[in-house]
C-alpha positions as CSV (number, residue, x, y, z in Angstrom):
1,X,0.0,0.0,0.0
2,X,1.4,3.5,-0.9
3,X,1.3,5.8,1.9
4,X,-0.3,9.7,0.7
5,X,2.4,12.2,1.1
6,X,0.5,15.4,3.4
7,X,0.9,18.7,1.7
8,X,3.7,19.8,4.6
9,X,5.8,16.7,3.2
10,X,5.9,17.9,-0.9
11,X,9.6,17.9,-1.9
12,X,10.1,21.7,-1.6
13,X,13.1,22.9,-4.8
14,X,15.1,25.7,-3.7
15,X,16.7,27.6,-6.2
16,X,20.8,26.7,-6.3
17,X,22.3,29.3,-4.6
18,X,24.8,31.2,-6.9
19,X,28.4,30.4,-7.0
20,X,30.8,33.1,-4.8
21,X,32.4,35.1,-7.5
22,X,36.8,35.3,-7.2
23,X,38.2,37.6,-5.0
24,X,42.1,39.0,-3.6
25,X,43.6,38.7,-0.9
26,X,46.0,41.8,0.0
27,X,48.6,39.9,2.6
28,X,51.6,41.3,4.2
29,X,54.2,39.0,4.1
30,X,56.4,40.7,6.3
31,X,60.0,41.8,5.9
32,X,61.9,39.2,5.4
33,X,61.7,36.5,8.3
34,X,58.9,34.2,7.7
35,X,58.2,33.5,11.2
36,X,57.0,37.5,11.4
37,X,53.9,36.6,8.7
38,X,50.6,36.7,10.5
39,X,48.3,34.3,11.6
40,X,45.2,35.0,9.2
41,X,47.9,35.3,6.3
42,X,49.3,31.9,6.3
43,X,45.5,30.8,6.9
44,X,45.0,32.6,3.2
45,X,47.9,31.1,1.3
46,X,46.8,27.6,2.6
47,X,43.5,27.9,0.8
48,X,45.1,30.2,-2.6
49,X,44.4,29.1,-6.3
50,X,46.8,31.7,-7.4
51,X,49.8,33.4,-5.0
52,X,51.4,37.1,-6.7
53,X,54.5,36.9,-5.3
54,X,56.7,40.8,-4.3
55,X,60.7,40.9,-4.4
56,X,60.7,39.6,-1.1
57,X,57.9,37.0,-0.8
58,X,59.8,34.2,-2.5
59,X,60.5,32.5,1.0
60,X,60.2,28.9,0.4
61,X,59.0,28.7,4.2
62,X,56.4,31.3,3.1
63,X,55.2,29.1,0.8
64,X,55.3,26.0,2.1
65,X,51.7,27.2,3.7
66,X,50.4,26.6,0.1
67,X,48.7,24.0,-1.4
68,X,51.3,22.0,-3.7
69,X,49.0,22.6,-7.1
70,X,48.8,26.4,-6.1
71,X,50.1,28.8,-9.4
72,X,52.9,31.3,-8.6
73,X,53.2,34.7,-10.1
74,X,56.2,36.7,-10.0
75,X,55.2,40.4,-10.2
76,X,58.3,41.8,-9.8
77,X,59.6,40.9,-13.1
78,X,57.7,39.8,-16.6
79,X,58.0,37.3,-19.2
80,X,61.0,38.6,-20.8
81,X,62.5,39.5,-17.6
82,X,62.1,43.1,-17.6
83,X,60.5,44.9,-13.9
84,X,56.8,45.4,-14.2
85,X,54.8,49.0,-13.7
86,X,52.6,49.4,-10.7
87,X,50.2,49.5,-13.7
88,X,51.4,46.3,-15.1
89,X,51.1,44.6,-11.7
90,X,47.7,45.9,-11.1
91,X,46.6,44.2,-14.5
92,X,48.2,41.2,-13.4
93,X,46.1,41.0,-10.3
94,X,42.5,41.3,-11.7
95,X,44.1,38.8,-14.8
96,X,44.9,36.1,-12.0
97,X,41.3,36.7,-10.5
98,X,38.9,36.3,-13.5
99,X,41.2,33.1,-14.4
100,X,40.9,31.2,-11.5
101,X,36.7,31.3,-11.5
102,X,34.2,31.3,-9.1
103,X,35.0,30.9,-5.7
104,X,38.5,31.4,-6.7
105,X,41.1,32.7,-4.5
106,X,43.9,35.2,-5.1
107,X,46.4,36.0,-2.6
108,X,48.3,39.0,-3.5
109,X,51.5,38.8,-1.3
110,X,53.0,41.9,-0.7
111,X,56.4,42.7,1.1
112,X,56.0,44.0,4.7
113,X,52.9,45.7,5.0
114,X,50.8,45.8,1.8
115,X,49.9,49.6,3.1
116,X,53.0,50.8,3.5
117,X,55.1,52.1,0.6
118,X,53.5,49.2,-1.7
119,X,51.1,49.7,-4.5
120,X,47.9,48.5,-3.1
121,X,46.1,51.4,-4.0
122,X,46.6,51.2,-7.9
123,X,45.9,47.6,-7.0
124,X,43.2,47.8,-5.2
125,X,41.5,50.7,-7.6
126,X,42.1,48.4,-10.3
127,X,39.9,45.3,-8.7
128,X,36.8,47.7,-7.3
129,X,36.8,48.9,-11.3
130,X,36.9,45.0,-12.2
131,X,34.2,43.7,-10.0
132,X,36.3,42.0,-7.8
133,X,36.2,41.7,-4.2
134,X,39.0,42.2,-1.8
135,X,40.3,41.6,1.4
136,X,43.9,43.4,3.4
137,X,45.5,41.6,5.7
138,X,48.2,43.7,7.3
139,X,51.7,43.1,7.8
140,X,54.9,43.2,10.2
141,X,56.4,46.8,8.4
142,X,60.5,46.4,7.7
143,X,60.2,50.0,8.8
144,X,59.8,49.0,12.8
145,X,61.1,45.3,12.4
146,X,64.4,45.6,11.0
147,X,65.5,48.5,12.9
148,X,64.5,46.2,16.5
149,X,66.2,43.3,14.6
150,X,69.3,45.4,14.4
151,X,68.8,46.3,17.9
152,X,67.8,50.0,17.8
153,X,64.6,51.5,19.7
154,X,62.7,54.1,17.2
155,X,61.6,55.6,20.3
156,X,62.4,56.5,24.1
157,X,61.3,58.6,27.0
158,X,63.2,61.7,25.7
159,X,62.5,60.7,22.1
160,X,58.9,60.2,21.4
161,X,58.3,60.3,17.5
162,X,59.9,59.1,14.1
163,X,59.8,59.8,10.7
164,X,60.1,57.6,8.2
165,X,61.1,58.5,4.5
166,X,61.3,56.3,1.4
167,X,64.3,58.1,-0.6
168,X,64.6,56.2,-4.3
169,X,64.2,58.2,-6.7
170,X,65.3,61.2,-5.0
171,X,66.8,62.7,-1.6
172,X,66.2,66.6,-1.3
173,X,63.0,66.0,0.3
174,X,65.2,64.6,3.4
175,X,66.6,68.1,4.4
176,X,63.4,68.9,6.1
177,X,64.6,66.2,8.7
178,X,67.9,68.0,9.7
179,X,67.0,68.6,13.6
180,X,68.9,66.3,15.5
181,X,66.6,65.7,18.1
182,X,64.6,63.6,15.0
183,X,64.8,60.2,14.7
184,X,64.8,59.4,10.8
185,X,64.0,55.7,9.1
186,X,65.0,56.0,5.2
187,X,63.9,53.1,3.1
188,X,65.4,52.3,-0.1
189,X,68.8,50.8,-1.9
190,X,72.3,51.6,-0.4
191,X,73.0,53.9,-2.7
192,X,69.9,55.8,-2.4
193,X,70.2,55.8,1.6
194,X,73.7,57.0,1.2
195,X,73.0,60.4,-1.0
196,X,70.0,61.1,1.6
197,X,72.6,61.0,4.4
198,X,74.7,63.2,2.8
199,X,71.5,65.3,1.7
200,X,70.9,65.2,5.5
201,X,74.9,66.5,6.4
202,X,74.8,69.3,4.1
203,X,71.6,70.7,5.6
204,X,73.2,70.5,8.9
205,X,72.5,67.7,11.0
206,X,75.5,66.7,13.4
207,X,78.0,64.7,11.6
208,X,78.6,63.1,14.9
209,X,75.5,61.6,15.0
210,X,75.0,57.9,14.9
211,X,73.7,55.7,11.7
212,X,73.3,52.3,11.1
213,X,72.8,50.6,7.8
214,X,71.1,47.4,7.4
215,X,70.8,45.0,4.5
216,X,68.6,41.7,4.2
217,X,66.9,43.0,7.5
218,X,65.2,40.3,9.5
219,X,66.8,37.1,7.3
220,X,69.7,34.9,8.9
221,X,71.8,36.8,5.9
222,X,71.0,40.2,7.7
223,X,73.7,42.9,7.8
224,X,73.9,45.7,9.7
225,X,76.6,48.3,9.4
226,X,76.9,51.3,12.2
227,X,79.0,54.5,11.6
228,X,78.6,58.4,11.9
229,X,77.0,60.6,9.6
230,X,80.4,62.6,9.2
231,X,81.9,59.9,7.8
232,X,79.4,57.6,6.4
233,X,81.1,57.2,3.1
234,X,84.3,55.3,4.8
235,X,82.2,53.1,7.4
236,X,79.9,52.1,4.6
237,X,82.3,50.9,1.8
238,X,81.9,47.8,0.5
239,X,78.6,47.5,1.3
240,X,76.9,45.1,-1.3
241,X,73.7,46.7,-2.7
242,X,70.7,44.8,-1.7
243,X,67.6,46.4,-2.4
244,X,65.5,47.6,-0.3
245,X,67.7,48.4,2.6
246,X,66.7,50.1,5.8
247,X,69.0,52.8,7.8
248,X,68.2,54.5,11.1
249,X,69.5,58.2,12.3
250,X,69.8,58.3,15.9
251,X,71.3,58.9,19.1
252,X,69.5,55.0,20.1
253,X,72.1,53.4,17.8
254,X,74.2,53.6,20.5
255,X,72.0,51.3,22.4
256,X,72.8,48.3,20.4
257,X,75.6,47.0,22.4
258,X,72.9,46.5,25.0
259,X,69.5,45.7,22.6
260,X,71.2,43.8,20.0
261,X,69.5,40.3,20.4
262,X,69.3,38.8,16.4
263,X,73.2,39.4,15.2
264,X,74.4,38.1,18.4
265,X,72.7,34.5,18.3
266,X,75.2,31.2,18.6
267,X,75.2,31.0,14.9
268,X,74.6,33.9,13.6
269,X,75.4,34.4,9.9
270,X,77.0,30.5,10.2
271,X,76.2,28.8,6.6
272,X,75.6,24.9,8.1
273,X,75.6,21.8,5.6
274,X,72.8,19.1,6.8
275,X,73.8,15.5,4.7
276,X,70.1,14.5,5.2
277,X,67.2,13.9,3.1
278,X,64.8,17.1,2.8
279,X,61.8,15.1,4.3
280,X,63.4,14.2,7.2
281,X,65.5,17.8,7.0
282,X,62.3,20.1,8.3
283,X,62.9,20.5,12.3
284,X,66.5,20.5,12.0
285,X,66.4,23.6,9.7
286,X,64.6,24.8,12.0
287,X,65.8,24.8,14.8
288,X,69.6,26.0,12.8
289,X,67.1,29.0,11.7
290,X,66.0,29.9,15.8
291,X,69.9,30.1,16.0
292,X,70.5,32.3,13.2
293,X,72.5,29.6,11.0
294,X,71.3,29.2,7.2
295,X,71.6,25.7,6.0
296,X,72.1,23.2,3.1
297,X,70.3,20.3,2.8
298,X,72.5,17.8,0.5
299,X,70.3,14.0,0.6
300,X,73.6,11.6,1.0
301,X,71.0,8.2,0.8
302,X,68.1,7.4,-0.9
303,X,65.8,5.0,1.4
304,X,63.8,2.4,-1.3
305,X,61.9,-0.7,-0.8
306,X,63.7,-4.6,-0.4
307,X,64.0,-6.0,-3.5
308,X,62.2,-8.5,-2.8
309,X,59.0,-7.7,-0.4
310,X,58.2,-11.4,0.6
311,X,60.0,-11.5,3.6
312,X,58.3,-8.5,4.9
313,X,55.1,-9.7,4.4
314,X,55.5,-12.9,6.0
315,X,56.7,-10.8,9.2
316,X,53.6,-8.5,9.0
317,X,51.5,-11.5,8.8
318,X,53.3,-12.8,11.6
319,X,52.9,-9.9,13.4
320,X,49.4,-10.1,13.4
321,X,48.6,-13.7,14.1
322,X,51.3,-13.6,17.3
323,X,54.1,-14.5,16.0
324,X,56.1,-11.9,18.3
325,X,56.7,-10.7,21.8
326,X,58.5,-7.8,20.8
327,X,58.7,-5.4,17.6
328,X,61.6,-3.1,17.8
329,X,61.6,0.0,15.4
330,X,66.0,1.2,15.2
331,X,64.8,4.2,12.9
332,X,61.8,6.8,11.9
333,X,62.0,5.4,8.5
334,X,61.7,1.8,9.5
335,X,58.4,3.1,11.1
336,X,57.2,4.9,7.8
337,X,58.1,1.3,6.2
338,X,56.4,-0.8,8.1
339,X,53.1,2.1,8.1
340,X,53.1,2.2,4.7
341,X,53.1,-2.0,4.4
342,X,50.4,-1.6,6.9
343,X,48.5,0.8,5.2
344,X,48.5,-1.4,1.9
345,X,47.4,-4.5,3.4
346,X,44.0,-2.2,4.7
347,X,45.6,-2.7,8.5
348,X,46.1,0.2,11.3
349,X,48.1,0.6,14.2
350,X,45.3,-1.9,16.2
351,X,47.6,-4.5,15.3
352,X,50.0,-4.0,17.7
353,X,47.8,-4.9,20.7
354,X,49.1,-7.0,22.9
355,X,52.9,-6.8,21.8
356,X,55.6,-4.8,23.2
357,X,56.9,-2.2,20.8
358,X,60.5,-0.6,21.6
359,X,62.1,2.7,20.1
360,X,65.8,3.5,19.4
361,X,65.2,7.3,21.1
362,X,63.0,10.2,21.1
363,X,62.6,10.9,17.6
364,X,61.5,7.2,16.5
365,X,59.3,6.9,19.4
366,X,57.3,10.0,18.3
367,X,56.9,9.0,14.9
368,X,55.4,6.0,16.7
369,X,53.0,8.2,18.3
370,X,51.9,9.7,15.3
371,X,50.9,6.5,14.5
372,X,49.1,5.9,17.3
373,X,51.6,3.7,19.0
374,X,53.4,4.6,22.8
375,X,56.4,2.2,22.8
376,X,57.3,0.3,26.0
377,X,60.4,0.6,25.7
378,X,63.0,3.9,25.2
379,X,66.4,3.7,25.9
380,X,67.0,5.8,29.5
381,X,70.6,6.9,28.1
382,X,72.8,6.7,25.1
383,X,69.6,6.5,22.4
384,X,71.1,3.7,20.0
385,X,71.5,0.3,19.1
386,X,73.5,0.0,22.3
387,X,71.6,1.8,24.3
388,X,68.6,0.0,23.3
389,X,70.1,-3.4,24.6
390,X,71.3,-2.0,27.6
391,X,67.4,-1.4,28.8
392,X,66.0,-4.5,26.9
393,X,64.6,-6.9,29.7
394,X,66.6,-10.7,28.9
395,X,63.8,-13.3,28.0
396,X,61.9,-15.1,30.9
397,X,60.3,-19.0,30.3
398,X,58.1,-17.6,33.4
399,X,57.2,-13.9,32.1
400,X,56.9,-14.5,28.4
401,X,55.0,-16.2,26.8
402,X,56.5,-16.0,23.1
403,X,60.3,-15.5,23.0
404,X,60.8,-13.9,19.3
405,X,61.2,-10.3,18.0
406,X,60.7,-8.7,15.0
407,X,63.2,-6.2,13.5
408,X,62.5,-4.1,10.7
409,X,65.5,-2.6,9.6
410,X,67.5,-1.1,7.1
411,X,69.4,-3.5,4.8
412,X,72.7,-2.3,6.5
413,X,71.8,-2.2,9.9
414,X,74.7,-3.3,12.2
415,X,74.4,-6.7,14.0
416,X,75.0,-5.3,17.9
417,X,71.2,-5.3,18.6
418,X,70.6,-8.8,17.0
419,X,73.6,-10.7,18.4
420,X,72.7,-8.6,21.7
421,X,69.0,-10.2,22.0
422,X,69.7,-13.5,21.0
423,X,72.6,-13.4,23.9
424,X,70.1,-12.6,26.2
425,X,67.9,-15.8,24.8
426,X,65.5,-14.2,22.2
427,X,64.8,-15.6,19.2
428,X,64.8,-12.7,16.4
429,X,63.6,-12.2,13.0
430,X,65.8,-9.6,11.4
431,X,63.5,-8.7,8.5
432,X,64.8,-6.2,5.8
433,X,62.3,-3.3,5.7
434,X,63.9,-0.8,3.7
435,X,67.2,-0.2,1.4
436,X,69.7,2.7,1.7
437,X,71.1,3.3,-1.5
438,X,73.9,6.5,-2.0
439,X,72.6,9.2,-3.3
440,X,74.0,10.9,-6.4
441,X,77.1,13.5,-5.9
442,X,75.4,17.2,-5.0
443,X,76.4,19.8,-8.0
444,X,79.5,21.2,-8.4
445,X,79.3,24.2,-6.5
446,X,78.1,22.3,-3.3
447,X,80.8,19.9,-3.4
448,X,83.4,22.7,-3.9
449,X,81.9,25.1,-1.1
450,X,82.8,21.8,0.8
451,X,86.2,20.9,0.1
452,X,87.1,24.9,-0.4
453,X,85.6,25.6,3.7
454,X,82.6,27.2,2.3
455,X,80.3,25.7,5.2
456,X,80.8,26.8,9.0
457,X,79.5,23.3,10.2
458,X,78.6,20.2,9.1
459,X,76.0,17.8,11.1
460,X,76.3,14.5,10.5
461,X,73.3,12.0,12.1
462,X,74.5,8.7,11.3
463,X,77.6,7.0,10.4
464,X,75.8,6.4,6.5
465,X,75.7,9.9,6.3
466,X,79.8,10.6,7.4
467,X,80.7,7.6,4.6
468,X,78.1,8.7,1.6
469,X,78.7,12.4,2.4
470,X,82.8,12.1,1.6
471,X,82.0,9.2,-0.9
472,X,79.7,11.5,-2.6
473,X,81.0,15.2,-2.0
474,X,84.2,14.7,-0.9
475,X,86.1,15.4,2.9
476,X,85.0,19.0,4.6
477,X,87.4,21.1,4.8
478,X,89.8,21.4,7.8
479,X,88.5,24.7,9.0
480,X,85.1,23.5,9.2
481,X,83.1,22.5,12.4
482,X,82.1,18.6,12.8
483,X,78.9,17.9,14.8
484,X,78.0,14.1,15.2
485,X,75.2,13.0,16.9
486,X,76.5,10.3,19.0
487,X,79.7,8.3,19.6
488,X,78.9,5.8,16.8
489,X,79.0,8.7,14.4
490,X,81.6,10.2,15.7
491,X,84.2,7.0,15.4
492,X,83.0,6.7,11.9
493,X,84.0,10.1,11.1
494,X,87.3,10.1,12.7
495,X,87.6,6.9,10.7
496,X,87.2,9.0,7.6
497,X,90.0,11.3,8.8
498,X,87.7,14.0,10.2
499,X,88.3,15.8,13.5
500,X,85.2,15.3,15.8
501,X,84.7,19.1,17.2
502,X,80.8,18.4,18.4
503,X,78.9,15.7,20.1
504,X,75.6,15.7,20.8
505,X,74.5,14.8,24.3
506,X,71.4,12.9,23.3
507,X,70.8,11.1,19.8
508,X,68.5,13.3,18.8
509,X,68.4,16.0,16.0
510,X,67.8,19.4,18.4
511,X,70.1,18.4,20.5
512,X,72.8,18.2,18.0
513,X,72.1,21.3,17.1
514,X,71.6,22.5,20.5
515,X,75.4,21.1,21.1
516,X,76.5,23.1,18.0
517,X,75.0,26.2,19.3
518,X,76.6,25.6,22.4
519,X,79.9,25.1,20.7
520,X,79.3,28.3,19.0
521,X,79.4,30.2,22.3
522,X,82.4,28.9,23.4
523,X,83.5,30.2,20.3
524,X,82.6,33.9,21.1
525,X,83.6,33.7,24.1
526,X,87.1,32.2,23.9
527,X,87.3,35.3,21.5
528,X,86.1,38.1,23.5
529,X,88.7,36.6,26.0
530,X,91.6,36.9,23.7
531,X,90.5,40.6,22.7
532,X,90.0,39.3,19.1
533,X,86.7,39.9,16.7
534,X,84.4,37.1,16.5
535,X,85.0,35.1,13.6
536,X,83.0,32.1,11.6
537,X,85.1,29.1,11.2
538,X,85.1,29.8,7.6
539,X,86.5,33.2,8.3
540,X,89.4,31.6,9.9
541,X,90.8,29.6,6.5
542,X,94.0,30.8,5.5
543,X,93.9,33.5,3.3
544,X,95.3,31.7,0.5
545,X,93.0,28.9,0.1
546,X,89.9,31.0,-0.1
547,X,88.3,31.3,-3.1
548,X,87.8,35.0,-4.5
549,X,84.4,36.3,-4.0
């Protein structure tokens, strides 16, 4: 019997609700250091279609907020290479916005703030004439972040105001700003700042007065260069033009022995090779980043499947049927080996109930996390192979009821931890769950900036990465810093003729680069001891085996 619809239950059709049309987003992107962009504009780039990129804004930290499909758009420069109007940009814009449809998102990212000596109103103009809607999302301005990044206040109790003048394209307008009691911020290229000071000298402000000059403000490459406004020519030669460029008149300058926080971090301006892949790179950068280092990233391995994936399956299934007592993960990527056979066979980490599940340290037991796992077992000191058997209970015919272990390993894994556990009367299954194959040599600049002393530091995290590193790139240099993660590491690179300066305390990424920090201080200090400038290791090669420049 078919039941009568009553007239409250008729299928009501509601019109389709029309499609959001494209709009831009106006984002500041900040000055330089990617850490200074704003919450809400990272929130933007993740969702982007199309990202208009500034001179600046070509951070790849910046953009690693963006989806991976997401367009870039240089408009600093065209087709042919030649710098684009304000116009040209503007038309570039509202181009990107009616191409990427409805609901469509544009994010226009601007350098510093988009409202502060950019060209957001010609841009802005151009998509209220186009129909298109608009957001702003302001920015950290270079004009108050690199000064503080140089370590100058703008302002203090006797000095309440600022002015701040952009000077390319001319510099009379600066003679207005002659009274010394003014604290003046110019924007614009070296050479631009430099006629503006002496603009400034001529209509008699104090040449005694104190100026500091800084280049790539807010970046690990930043530069700042302090002098008098007498003699600003001599303090400021050689200074490489890098555009834009920030300099400060003030009597605060002369508060930077006591503000300057950026310039004097551990490893400052230190140019740090990392022989690792760039997936497992990420935190290390990092943290080399928080201590003002740039780095390198040069893969020495490539980690691909066993050749033949039979043995691994038979130890999966095994796994899961009870095969085990014990599963012991030596490395993150024998975690991401076994997830990913997990993840093919349609299993999860529910699996591993009822086993025991040991990690080599911190880092592979948080990738074990992430998977859902907590191991029972962490090494309490040295986090390695050795450690690992040190805390590894011996087997019981009482306690336990199965008396094998799984090991999923790399094909060259070391036999301490096997021979170790079957010692101590386990019975183990020393499965292959990945390959490490060398990697192929880095260019040949990279391997010359290493053999010539290019790099400050190197950090090695594994004795692979010591023998593929020289087998690929060749020996660092002698000037240049060794960091090694733990003893193991260490003896292999003293094996390869390297001297061992740096040795992490814990097998752990941060705190190897914790311990190269640290090392770095000593550095400064044994310096400011011996009344001598602090130098960069690479600073200290001998004159005659550095490369011109």
């Amino acid at each position: 019997m078919t039941r009568s619809r009553k007239p409250s239950e008729e299928t009501v059709h509601l019109p389709t609700p029309p499609a959001s049309p494209a709009r831009v987003a106006f984002v500041g992107a900040g000055p330089g250091d990617p850490g200074l962009m704003t919450l809400r504009g990272r929130d933007l780039l993740a969702a982007a279609d199309v990202v208009i990129l500034d001179r600046i804004a070509k951070d790849d930290v910046v953009l690693s907020h963006a989806r991976e499909d997401v367009e870039i758009i240089d408009a600093s420069h065209g087709d042919r290479g030649q710098e684009l109007t304000q116009a040209m940009r503007a038309k570039l814009v509202v181009r990107a916005a009616k191409s990427v449809g409805d609901d469509g998102l544009v994010v226009r990212l601007m350098d510093g703030d988009p409202a502060t000596f950019n060209g957001l109103v010609d841009e802005v103009r151009a998509c209220r004439k186009a129909g298109i809607s608009f957001d702003v999302v302001p920015g950290v301005s270079a004009v108050s972040a690199v000064p503080t990044y140089a370590g100058v206040p703008l302002t203090s109790k006797q000095d309440r105001a600022f002015h701040v003048v952009s000077v390319d394209g001319q510099t009379s307008h600066v003679s207005r700003y002659a009274a010394d009691d003014q604290t003046l911020v110019l924007l614009g290229s070296p050479e631009a700042i430099r006629e503006a000071l002496r603009t400034l000298l001529k209509a008699g402000r104090d040449a005694a007065t104190p100026v500091v000059l800084t280049e790539r403000g807010t970046t690990v490459a930043q530069q700042s260069r302090s002098g008098l406004l007498g003699t600003i020519d001599d303090e400021f030669v050689g200074a490489v033009p890098v555009e834009p460029s920030v300099a400060v008149v003030t009597p605060n300058v002369e508060l930077r022995d006591e503000l300057s926080w950026f310039e004097t971090k551990p490893l400052f301006g230190w140019r740090v090779l990392v022989p690792r892949t760039q997936a497992q790179a990420g935190p290390m950068l990092q943290r080399l980043a928080s201590y003002g280092a740039t780095a390198d990233v040069v893969p020495t391995i490539s980690v691909e499947p066993p050749r033949t994936p039979q043995q691994m399956e038979r130890a999966i299934r095994g796994l899961v049927t009870g095969r085990y007592e014990w599963v012991g993960f030596t490395s993150v990527n024998a975690v991401r080996a076994v997830r990913e056979r997990f993840e093919e066979l349609g299993l999860d980490a529910r699996a591993f109930a009822g086993l025991k599940v040991a990690a080599v340290g911190g880092v592979t037991a948080q990738a074990l996390q992430d998977w859902g796992i907590n191991p029972d077992l962490v090494p309490s000191g040295e986090q390695s192979a050795a450690g690992l058997l040190a805390d590894w209970p011996a087997y019981d015919q009482v306690l336990d009821p199965i008396n094998r272990v799984l090991l999923p390993r790399a094909d060259i894994a070391t036999e301490t931890l096997v021979a170790g556990l079957r010692d101590m009367g386990w019975e183990v299954d020393d499965v292959t769950a990945y390959r490490t194959v060398r990697a192929a040599p880095p260019a040949p600049e990279i391997r010359d900036a290493i053999k010539g002393g290019e790099y400050d530091a190197v950090v090695f995290t594994s004795s692979s990465t010591v023998r593929n590193l020289v087998g690929i790139a060749g020996k660092p240099h002698a000037a240049t810093v060794i960091a090694c993660i733990g003893p193991a590491t260490a003896k292999t690179a003293q094996e390869q003729g390297l001297r061992v300066d740096v040795l992490a305390p814990e097998a752990s990424a941060s705190s190897l680069v914790d311990a190269l920090a640290g090392h770095g201080v000593g550095l400064a200090i044994a310096a400011a001891e011996a009344g001598q400038p602090i130098q960069r290791p690479r600073d200290k090669r001998p004159t005659s085996r550095r490369k011109a420049r």
